[in-house]
C-alpha positions, 0 to 999 in steps of 0.5 A, spaced: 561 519 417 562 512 414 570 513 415 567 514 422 563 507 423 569 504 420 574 506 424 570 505 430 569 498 428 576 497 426 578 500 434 572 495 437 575 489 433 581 490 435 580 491 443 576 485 442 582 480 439 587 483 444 583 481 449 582 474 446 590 474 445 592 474 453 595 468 456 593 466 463 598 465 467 595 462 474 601 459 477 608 463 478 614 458 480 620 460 482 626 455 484 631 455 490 637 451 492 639 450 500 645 446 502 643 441 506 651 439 509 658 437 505 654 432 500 648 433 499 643 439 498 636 441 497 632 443 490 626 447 493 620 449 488 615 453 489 609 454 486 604 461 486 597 458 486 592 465 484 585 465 487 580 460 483 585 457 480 590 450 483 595 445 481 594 438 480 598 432 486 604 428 484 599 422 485 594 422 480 589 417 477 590 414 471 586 417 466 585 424 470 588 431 468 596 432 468 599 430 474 606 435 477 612 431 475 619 434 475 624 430 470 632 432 471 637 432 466 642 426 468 649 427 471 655 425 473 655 432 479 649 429 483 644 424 483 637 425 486 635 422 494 629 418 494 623 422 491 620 428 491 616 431 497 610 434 497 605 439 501 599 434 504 595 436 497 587 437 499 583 431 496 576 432 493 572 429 488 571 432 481 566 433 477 569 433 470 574 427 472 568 424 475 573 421 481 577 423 488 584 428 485 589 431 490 591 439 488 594 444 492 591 452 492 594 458 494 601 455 495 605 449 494 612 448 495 615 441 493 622 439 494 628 434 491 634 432 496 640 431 491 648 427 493 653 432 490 658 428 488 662 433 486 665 439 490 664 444 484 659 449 483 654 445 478 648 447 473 641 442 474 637 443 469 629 438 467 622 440 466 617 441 470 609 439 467 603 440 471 596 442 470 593 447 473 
């Protein structure tokens, strides 16, 4: 009877830390590239933005929650035209931060027009930071 208890305890144990152990993931990015003309292209980032859950602007306040940046690796293949456009965020105040904060829901699609300045194929990389 005791080899049953415990093995039951053990078993809920278990299902409890697994439980605990999940990583959320409410936003799905996926990347993109279109070619603009001979010189210039488009990186294309989109975010999949689940139900309850959004993703902070590219313009927020000081001491408010993590604004999206993209940040490239320099290189002498391309360089980077103007800034990074957004979607129109939605803009509302925010109880935790206590101030107005722009963020987007369900899907926002940024985008970064680049001066290639080489023909050849090339490989962009960077780091994407965002709070959602």
């Amino acid at each position: 009877m005791k080899k049953g208890i415990l093995a039951g305890l053990a078993l809920s144990l278990l299902i409890v830390v697994s439980g605990f152990s999940q990583v959320l993931q409410p936003v799905k990015w996926s990347f993109d590239s279109k070619r603009i003309n001979a010189n210039e292209a488009e990186l294309i980032f989109k975010a999949d933005i689940d139900p309850g859950w959004h993703v902070y602007s590219t313009d927020i306040p000081e001491d408010g929650p993590i604004p999206t940046s993209f940040n490239f690796v320099p290189s002498d293949n391309y360089s980077l035209v103007g800034d990074i456009t957004t979607p129109e965020p939605i803009e509302k105040f925010d109880n935790a931060f206590e101030m107005m904060l722009r963020y987007f829901d369900g899907e926002a699609i940024f985008t970064q027009k680049i001066s290639l300045t080489s023909p050849d194929a090339l490989s962009i990389t960077g780091e994407l930071e965002f709070m959602a």
